[in-house]
C-alpha beads as a LAMMPS data file, in Angstrom:
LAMMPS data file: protein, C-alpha beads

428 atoms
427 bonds

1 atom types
1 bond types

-500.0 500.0 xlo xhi
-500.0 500.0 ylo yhi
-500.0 500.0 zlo zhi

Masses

1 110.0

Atoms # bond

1 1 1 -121.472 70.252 -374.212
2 1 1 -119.858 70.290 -370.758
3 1 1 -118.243 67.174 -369.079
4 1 1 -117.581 67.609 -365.624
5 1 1 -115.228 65.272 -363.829
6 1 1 -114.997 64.715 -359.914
7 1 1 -112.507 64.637 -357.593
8 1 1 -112.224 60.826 -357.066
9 1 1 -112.808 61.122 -361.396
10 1 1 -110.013 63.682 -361.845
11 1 1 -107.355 62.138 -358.997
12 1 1 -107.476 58.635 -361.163
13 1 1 -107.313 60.415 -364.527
14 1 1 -104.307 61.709 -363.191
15 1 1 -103.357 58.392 -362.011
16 1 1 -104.002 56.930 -365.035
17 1 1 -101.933 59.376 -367.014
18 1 1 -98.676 59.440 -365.092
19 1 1 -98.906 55.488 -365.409
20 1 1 -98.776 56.228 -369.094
21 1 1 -96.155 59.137 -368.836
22 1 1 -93.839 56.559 -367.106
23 1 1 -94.458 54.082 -369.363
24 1 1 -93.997 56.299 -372.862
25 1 1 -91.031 57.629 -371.854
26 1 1 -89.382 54.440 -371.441
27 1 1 -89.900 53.795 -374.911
28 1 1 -90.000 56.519 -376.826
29 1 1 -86.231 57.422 -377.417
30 1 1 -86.992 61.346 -377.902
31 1 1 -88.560 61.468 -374.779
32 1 1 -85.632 59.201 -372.524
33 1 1 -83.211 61.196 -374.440
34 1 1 -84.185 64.606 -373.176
35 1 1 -84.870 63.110 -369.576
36 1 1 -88.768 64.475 -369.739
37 1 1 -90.954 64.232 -366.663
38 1 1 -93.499 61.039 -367.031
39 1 1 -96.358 63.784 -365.405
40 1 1 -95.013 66.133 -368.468
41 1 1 -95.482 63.482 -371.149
42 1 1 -99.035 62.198 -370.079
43 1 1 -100.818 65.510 -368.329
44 1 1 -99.435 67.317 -371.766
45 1 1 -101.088 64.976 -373.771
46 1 1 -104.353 65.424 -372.599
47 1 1 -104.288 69.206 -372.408
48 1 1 -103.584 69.155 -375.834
49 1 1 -107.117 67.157 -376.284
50 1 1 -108.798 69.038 -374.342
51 1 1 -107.495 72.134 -376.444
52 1 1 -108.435 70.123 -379.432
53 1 1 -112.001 69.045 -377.926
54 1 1 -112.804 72.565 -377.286
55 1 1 -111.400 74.683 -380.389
56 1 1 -113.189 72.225 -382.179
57 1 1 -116.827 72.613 -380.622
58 1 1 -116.973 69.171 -379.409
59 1 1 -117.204 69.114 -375.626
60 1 1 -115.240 71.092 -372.613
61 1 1 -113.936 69.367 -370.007
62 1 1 -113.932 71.095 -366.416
63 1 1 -111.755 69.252 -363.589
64 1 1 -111.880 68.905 -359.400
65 1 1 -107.661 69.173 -358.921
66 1 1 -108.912 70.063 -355.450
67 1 1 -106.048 67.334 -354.302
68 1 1 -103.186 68.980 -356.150
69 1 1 -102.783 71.862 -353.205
70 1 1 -102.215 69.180 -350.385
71 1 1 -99.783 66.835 -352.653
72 1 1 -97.587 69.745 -353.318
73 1 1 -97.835 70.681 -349.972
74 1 1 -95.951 67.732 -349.179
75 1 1 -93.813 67.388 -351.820
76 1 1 -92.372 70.554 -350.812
77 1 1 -92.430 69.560 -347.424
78 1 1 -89.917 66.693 -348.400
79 1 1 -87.803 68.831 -350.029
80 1 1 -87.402 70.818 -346.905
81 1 1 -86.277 67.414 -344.976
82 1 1 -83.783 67.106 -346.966
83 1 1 -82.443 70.726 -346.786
84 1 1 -79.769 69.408 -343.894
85 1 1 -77.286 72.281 -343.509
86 1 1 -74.702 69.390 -342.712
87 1 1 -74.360 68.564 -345.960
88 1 1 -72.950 71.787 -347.414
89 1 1 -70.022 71.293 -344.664
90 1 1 -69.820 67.699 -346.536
91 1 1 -69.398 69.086 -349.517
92 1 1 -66.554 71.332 -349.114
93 1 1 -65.406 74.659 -350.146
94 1 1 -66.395 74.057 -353.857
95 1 1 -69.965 72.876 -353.267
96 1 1 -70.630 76.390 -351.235
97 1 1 -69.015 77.927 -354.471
98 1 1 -71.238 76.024 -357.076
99 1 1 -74.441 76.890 -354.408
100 1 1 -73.329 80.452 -354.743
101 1 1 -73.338 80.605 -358.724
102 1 1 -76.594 78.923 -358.191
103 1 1 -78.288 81.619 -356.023
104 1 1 -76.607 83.667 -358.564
105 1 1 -78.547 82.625 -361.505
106 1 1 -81.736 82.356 -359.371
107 1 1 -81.542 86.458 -358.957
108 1 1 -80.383 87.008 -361.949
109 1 1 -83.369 85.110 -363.876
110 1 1 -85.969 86.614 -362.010
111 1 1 -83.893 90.383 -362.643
112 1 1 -83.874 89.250 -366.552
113 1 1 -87.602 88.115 -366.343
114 1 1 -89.553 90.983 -364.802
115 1 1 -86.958 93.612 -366.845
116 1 1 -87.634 92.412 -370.026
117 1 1 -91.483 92.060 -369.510
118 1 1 -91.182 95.690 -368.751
119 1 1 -89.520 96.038 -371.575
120 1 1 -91.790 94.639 -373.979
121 1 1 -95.004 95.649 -372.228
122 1 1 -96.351 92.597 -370.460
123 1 1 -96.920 91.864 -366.938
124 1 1 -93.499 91.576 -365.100
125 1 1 -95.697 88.442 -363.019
126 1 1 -95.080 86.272 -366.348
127 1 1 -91.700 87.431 -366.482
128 1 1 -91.208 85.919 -363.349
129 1 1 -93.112 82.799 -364.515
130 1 1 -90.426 82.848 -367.171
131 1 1 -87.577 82.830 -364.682
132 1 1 -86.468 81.415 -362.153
133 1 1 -90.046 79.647 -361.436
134 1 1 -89.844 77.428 -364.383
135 1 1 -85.501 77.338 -365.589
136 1 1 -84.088 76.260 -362.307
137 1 1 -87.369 75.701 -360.970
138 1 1 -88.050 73.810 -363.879
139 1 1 -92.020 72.178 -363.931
140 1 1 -92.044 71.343 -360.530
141 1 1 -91.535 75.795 -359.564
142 1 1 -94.053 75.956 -362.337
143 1 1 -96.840 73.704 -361.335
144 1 1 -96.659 75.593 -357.323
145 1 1 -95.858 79.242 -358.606
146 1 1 -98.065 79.648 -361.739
147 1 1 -101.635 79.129 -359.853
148 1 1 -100.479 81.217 -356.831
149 1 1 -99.645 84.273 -359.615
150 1 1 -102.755 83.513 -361.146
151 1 1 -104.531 83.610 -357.646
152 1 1 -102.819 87.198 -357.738
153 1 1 -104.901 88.324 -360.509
154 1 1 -102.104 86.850 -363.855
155 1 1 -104.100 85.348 -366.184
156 1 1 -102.358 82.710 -368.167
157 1 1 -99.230 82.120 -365.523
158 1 1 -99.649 78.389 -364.769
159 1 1 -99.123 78.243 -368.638
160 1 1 -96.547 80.238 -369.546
161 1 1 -94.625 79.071 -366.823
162 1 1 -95.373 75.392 -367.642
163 1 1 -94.427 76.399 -371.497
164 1 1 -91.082 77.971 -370.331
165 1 1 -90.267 74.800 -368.063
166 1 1 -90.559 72.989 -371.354
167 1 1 -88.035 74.919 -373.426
168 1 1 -85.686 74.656 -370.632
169 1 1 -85.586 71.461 -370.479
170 1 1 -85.216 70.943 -373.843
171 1 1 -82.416 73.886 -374.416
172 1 1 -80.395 72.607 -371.211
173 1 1 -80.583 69.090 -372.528
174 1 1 -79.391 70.303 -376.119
175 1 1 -76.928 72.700 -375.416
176 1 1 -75.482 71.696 -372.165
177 1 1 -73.139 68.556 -373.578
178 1 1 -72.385 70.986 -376.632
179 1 1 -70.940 73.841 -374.076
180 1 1 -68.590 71.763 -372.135
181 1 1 -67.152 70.193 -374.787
182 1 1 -66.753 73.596 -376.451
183 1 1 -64.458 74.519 -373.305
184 1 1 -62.430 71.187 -373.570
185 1 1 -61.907 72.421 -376.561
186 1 1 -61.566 75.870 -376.398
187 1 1 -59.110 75.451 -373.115
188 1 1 -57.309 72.173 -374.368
189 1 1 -58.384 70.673 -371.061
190 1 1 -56.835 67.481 -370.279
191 1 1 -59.025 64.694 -369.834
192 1 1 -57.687 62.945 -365.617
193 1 1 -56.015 59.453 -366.391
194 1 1 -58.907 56.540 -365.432
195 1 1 -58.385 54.705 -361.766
196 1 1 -57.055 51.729 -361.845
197 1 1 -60.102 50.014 -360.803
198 1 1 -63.187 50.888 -362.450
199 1 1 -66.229 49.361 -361.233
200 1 1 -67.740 52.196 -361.760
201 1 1 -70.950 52.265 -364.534
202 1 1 -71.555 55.490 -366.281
203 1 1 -75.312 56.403 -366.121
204 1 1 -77.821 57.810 -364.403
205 1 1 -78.302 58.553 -360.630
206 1 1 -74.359 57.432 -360.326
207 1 1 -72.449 58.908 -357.463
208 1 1 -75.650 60.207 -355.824
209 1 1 -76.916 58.465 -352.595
210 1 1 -79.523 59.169 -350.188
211 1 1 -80.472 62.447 -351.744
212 1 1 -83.647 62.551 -349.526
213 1 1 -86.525 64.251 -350.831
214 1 1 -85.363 63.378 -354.693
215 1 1 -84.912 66.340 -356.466
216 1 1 -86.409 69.565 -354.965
217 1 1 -87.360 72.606 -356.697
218 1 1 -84.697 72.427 -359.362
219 1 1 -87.328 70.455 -361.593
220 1 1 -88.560 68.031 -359.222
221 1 1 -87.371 64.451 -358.213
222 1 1 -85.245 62.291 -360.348
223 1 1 -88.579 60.277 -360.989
224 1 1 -88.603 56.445 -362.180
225 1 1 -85.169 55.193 -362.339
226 1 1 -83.299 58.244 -362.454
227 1 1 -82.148 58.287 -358.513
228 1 1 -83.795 54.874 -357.856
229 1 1 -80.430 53.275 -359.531
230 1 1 -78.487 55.527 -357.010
231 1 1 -75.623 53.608 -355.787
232 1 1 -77.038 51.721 -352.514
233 1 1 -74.687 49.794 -349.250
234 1 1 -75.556 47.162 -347.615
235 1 1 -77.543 48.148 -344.439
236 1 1 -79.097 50.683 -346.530
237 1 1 -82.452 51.681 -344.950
238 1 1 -85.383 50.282 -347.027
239 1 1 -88.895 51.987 -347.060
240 1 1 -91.809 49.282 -345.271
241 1 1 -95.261 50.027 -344.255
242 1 1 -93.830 51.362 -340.567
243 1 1 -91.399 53.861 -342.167
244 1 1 -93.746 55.147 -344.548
245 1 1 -96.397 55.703 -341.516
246 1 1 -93.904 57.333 -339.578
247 1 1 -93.005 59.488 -342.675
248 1 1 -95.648 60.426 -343.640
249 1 1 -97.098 61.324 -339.971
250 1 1 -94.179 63.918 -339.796
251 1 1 -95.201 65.285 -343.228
252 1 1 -98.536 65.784 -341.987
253 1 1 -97.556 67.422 -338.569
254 1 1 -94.827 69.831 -340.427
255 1 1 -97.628 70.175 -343.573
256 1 1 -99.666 71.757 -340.705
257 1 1 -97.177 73.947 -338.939
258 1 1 -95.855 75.413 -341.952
259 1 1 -98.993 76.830 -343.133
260 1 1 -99.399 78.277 -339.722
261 1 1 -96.048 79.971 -340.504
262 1 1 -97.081 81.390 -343.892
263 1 1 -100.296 82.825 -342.151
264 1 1 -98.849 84.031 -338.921
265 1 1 -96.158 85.992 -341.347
266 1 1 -98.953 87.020 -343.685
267 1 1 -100.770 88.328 -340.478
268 1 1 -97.641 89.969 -339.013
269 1 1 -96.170 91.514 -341.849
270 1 1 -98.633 91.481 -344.757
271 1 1 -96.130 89.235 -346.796
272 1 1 -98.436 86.613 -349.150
273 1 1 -96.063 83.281 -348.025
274 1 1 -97.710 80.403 -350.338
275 1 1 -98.450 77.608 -347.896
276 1 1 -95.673 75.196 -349.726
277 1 1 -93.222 77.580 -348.975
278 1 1 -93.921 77.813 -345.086
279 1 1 -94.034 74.183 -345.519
280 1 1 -90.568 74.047 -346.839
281 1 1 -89.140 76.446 -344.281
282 1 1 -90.660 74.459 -341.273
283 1 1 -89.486 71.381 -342.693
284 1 1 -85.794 72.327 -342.832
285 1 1 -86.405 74.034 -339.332
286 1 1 -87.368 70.762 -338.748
287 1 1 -84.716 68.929 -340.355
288 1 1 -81.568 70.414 -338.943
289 1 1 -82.875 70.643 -335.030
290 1 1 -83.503 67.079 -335.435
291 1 1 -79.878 66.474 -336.900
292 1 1 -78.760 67.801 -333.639
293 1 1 -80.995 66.479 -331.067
294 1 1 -82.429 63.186 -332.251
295 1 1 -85.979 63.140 -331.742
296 1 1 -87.110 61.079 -334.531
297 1 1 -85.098 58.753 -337.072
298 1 1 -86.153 60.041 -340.395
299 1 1 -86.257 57.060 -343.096
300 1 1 -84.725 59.344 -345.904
301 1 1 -85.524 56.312 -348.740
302 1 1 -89.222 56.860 -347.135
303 1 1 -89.086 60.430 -347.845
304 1 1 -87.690 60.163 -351.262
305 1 1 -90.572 57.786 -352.511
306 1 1 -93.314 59.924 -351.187
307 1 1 -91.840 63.163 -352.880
308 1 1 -92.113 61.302 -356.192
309 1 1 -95.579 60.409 -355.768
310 1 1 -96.578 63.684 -354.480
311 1 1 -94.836 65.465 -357.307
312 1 1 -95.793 63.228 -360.113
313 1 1 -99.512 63.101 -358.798
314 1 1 -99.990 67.232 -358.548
315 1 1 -97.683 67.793 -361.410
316 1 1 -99.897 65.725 -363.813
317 1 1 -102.561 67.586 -361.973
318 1 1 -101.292 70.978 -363.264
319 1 1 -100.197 69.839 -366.837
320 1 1 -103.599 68.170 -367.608
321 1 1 -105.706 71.272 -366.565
322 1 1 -103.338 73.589 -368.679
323 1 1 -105.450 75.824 -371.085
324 1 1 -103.010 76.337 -373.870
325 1 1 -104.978 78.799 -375.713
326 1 1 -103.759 81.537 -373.185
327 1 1 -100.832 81.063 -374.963
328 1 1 -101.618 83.054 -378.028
329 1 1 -101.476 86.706 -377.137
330 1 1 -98.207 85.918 -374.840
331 1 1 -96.351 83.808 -377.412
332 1 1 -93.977 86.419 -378.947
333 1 1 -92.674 88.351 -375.981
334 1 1 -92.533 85.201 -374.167
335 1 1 -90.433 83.887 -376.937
336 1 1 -87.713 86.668 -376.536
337 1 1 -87.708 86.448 -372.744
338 1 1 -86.133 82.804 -373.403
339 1 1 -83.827 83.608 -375.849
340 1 1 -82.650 86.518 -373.725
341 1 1 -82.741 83.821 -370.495
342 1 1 -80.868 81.151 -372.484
343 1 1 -78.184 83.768 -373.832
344 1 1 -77.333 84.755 -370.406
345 1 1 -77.076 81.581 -368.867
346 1 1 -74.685 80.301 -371.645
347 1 1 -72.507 83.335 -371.265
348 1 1 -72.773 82.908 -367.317
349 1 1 -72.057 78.881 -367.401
350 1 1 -69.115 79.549 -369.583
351 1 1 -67.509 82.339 -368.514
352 1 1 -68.156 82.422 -364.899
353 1 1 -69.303 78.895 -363.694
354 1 1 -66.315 77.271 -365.638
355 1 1 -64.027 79.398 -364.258
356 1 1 -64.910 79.448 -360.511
357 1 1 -64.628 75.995 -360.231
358 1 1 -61.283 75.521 -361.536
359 1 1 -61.258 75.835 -365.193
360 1 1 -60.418 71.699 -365.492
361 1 1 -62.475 68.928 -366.614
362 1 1 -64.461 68.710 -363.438
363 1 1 -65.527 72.428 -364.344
364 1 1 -66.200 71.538 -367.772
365 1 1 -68.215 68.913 -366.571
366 1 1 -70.067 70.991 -363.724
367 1 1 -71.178 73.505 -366.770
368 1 1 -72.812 70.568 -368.081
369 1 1 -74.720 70.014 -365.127
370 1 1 -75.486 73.444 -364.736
371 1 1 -76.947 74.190 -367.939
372 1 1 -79.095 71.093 -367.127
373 1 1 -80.648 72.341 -364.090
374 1 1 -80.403 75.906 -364.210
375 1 1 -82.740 75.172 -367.286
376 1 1 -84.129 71.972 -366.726
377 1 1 -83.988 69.534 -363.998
378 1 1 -82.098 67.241 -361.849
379 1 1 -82.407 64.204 -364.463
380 1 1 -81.113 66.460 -366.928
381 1 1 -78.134 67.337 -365.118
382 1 1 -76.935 63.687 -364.736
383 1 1 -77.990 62.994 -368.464
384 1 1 -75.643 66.218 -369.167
385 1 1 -72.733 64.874 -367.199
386 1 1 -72.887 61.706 -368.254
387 1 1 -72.949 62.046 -372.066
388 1 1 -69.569 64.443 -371.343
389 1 1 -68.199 61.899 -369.290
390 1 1 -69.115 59.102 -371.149
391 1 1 -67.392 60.475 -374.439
392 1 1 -64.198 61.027 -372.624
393 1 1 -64.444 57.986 -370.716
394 1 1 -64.005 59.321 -367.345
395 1 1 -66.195 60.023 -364.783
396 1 1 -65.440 63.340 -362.341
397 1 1 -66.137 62.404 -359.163
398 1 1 -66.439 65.796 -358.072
399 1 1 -68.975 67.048 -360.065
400 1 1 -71.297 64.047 -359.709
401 1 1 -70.994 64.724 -355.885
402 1 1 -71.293 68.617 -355.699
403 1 1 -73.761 69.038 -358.884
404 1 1 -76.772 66.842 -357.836
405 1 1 -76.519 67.945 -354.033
406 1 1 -77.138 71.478 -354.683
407 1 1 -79.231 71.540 -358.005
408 1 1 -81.746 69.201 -356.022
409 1 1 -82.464 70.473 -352.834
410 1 1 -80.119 73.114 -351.926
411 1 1 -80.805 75.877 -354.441
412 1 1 -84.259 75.525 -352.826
413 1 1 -82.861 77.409 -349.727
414 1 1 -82.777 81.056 -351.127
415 1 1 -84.302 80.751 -354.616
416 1 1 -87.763 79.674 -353.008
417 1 1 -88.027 83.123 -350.837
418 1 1 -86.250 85.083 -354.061
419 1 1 -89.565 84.431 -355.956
420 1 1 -92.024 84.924 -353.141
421 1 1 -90.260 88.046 -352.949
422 1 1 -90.494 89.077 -356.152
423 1 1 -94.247 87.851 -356.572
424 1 1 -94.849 89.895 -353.826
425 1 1 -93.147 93.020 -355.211
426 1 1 -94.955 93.299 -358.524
427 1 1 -98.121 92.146 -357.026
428 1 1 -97.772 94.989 -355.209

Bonds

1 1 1 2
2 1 2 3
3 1 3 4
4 1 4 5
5 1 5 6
6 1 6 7
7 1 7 8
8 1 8 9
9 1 9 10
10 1 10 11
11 1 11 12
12 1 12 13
13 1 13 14
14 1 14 15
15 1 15 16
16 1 16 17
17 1 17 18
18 1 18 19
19 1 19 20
20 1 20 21
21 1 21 22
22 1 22 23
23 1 23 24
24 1 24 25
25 1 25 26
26 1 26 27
27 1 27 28
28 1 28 29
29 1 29 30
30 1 30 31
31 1 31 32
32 1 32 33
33 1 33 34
34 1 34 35
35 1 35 36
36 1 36 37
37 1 37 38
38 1 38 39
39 1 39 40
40 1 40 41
41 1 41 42
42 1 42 43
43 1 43 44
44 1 44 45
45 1 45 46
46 1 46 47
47 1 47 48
48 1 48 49
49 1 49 50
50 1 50 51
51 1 51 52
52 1 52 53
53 1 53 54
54 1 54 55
55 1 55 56
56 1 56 57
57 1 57 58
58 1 58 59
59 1 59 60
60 1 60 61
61 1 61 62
62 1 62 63
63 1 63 64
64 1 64 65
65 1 65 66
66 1 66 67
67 1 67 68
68 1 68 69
69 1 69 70
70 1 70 71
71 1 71 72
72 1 72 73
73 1 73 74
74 1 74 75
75 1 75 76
76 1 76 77
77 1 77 78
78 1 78 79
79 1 79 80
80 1 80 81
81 1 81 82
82 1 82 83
83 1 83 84
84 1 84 85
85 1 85 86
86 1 86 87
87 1 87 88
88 1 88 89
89 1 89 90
90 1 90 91
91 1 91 92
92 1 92 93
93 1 93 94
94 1 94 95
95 1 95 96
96 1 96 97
97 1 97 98
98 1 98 99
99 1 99 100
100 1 100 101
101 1 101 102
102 1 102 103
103 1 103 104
104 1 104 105
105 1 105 106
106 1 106 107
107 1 107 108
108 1 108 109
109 1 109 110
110 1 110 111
111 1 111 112
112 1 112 113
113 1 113 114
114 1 114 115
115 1 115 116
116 1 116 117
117 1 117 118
118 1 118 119
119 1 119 120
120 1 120 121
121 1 121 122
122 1 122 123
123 1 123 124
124 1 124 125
125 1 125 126
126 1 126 127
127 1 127 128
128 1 128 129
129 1 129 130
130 1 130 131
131 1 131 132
132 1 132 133
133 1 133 134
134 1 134 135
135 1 135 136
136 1 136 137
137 1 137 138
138 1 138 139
139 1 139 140
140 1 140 141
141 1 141 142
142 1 142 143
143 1 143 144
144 1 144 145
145 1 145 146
146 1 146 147
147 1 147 148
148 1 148 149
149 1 149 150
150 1 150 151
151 1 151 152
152 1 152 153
153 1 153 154
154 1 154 155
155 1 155 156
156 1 156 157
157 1 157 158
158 1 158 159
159 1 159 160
160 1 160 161
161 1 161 162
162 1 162 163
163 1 163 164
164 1 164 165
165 1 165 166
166 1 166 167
167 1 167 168
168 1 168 169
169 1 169 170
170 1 170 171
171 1 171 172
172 1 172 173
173 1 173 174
174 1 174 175
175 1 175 176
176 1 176 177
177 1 177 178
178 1 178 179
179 1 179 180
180 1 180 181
181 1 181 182
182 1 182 183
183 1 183 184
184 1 184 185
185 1 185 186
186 1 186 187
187 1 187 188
188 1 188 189
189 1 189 190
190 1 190 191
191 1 191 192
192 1 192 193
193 1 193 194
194 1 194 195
195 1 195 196
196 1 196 197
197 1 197 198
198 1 198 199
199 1 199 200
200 1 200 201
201 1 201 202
202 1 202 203
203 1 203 204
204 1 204 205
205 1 205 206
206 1 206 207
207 1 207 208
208 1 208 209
209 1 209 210
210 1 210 211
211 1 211 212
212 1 212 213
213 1 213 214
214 1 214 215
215 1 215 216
216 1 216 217
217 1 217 218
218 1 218 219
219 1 219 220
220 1 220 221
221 1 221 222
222 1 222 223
223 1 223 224
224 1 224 225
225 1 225 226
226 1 226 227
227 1 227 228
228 1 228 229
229 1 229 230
230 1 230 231
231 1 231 232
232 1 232 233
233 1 233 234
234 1 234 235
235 1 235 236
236 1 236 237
237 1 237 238
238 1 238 239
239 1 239 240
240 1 240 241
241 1 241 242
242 1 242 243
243 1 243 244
244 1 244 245
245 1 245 246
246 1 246 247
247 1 247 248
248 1 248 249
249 1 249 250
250 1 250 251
251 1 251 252
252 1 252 253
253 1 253 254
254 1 254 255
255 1 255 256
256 1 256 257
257 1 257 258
258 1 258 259
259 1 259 260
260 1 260 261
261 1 261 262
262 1 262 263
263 1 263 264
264 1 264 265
265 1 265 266
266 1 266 267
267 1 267 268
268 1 268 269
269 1 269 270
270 1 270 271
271 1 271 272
272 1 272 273
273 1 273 274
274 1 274 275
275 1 275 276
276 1 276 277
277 1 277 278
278 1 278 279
279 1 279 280
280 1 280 281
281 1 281 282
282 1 282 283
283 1 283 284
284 1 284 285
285 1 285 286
286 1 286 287
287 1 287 288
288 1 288 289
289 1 289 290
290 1 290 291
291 1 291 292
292 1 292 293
293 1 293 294
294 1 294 295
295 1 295 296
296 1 296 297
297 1 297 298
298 1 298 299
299 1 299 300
300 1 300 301
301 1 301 302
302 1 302 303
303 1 303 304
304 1 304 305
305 1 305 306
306 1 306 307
307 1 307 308
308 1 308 309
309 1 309 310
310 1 310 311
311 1 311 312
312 1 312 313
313 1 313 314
314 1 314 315
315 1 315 316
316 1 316 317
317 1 317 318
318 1 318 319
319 1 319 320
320 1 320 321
321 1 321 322
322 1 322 323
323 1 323 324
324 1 324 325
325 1 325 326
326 1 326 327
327 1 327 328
328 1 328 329
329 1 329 330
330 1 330 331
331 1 331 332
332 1 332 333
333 1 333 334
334 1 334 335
335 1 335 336
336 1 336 337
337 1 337 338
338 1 338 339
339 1 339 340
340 1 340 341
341 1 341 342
342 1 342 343
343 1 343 344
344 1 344 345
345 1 345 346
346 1 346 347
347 1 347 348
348 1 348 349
349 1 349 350
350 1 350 351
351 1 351 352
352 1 352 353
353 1 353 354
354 1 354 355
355 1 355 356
356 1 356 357
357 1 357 358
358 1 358 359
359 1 359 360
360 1 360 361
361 1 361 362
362 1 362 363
363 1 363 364
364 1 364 365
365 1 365 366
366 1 366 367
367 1 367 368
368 1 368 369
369 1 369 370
370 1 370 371
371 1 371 372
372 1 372 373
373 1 373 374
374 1 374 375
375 1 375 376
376 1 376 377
377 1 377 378
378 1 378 379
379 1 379 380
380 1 380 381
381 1 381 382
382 1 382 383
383 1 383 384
384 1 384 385
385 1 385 386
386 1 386 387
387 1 387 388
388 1 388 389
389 1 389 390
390 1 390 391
391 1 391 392
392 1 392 393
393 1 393 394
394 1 394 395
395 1 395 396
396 1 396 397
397 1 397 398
398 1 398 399
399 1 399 400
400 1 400 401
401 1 401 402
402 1 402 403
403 1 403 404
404 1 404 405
405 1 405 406
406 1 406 407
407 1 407 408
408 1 408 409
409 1 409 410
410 1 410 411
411 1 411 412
412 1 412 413
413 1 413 414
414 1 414 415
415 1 415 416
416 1 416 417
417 1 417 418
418 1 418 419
419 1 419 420
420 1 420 421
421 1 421 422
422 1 422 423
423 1 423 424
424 1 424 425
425 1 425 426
426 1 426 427
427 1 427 428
């Protein structure tokens, strides 16, 4: 027995399910503890019965996610609005260090992916799946890179890369508390005397305001109340139906130029540019000539809420249509890939992160943050941070300024064209 669902059928399933993502991971402690994605939680569930609904015999579901392309269209299109090259000036010497180790690890993950899928004798397309795509891409990179591999001929990408987001943000959750308190430790740090005033609360989204466009690539907007309990002034802009109009009419326009881009450089140079991408790179285009002429005001609390509901609604998309059972041949050499991926980013946090950015408590806390979204995502990194923080009972002001700026949107800069590069490569 088939059951076929339509798009208006499959677009409120996946309504349905984020709603119920969002609200079991406010109450299941496992799930707040490791900071997973609400679309995660629900569109996981119901892969898993579908996979149990068809090894079984019983029925197989088939789904319309015709929506999912033009929702991640625009979520990526946020994420290049808020790729303003003025804010790397704000952030000083050591945020264009910390972007640097980022970029780093980008190359490197993709280098470790495709070599060791060589290596063991699968396609090196899944090694990039297992790389950068879904560790500091986290399931955001997975959801928009796995169906354009698999649109290359890679069977199986969308899951493997979904299934190596998920270890990642597990592994950066679990180890990345563990590693900076190793280096207190290890370095007999000592831990800055507290300000005199402390108004300050330790959790969540602290120290981070106005990041437009949420999270970005590095595992998607701080959904929920992650960023929405970032610290507002008053006058802070507030989103109403005129902003979001506005908004979202830019989106649209800049949805539409940037897949012009990606086909005009497809045309010109024979370089496959996924449309999200050309997106991206027309929105920060965008972005930075409007920083410096004015044309439009840009209602950055407008942007952030539509990249959440773009990302959670094509994110659930992907996660729900998952077929797990492409898992099973891949399982083992997609196993070591991680280990090998989580190895090298441990060594890497520790030994060159730490030490780059001052081998002190910020840098102890950084590596925290680090781990979190070099493996995870954004959430992560400020559950990371604060844990350390919170169990030394001070907060580093520089980390929780430099870490979420770059790990959410600005990594997004050179790791996006990294991987299209790489696709490109082995595809050829």
């Amino acid at each position: 027995m088939e059951l076929q669902l339509s798009l208006v059928q499959t677009a409120a399933l996946a309504l349905i399910l984020l709603v119920f993502g969002e609200f079991a991971r406010r109450r299941v402690a496992f799930l707040e503890k490791f900071c997973i994605p609400a679309p995660v939680v629900g569109g996981f569930l119901f892969a898993l019965l579908v996979l149990v609904l068809r090894q079984t015999g019983t029925v197989e579901i088939s789904l319309d996610t015709s929506l999912q392309t033009p929702a991640m269209i625009a979520f990526f299109t946020t994420i290049g609005l808020a790729g303003s090259l003025a804010t790397i000036k704000k952030g000083g010497k050591l945020l264009l260090i910390y972007l640097v180790a980022c970029w780093t690890l980008a190359f490197a993950q993709n280098i470790i992916g495709m070599g060791m899928a060589k290596l063991l004798g699968v396609d090196p397309m899944l090694g990039i799946m297992a790389g950068a795509v879904s560790l500091e891409g986290g399931h955001g990179g997975a959801a928009a890179f796995g169906p354009t591999a698999e649109s290359m001929g890679v069977e199986g990408a969308t899951t493997v890369a979904i299934a190596s987001a998920t270890f990642g943000l597990v592994a950066g959750s679990l180890i990345g508390g563990m590693l900076a308190s190793f280096l207190m430790h290890r370095h007999k740090l000592e831990v800055p005397a507290k300000p005199q005033t402390i108004a300050q609360k330790v959790g969540a989204g602290y120290g981070v305001k106005k990041l437009a466009g949420g999270g970005g690539f590095a595992g998607g907007p701080a959904t929920g109340e992650d960023l929405d309990e970032a610290i507002k002034q008053p006058g802070d802009e507030i989103s109403n139906y005129s902003s979001i109009l506005s908004t979202s009419t830019i989106i649209g326009i800049i949805m539409v130029l940037g897949m012009l881009l990606g086909d005009w450089i497809a045309q010109m140079t024979g370089f496959s540019l996924p449309a999200y991408v050309g997106a991206m790179i027309a929105a920060v285009i965008f972005r930075n000539l409007n920083d410096k002429f004015n044309w439009v005001k840009i209602n950055d609390d407008s942007v952030n809420l539509i990249s959440q509901l773009t990302l959670g609604f094509f994110l659930t998309q992907a996660m729900m249509s998952l077929k797990i059972w492409e898992l099973a041949n891949l399982a083992g050499p997609l196993s070591i890939i991680l280990l090998v991926q989580l190895v090298f980013i441990t060594l890497f946090s520790a030994i060159v992160v730490f030490r780059i950015m001052g081998k002190n408590y910020d840098a102890a806390t950084m590596v925290a943050g680090f781990m979190g979204h070099g493996l995870g995502a954004t959430p992560n990194t400020l559950a990371n941070m604060d844990s350390f923080n919170a169990k030394y009972g001070v907060r580093s002001e520089k980390a929780f300024l430099i870490v979420p700026l770059a790990g959410a949107v600005l990594i997004d800069l050179v790791a996006l064209p990294w991987i299209v590069w790489c696709m490109n490569l082995v595809a050829g």
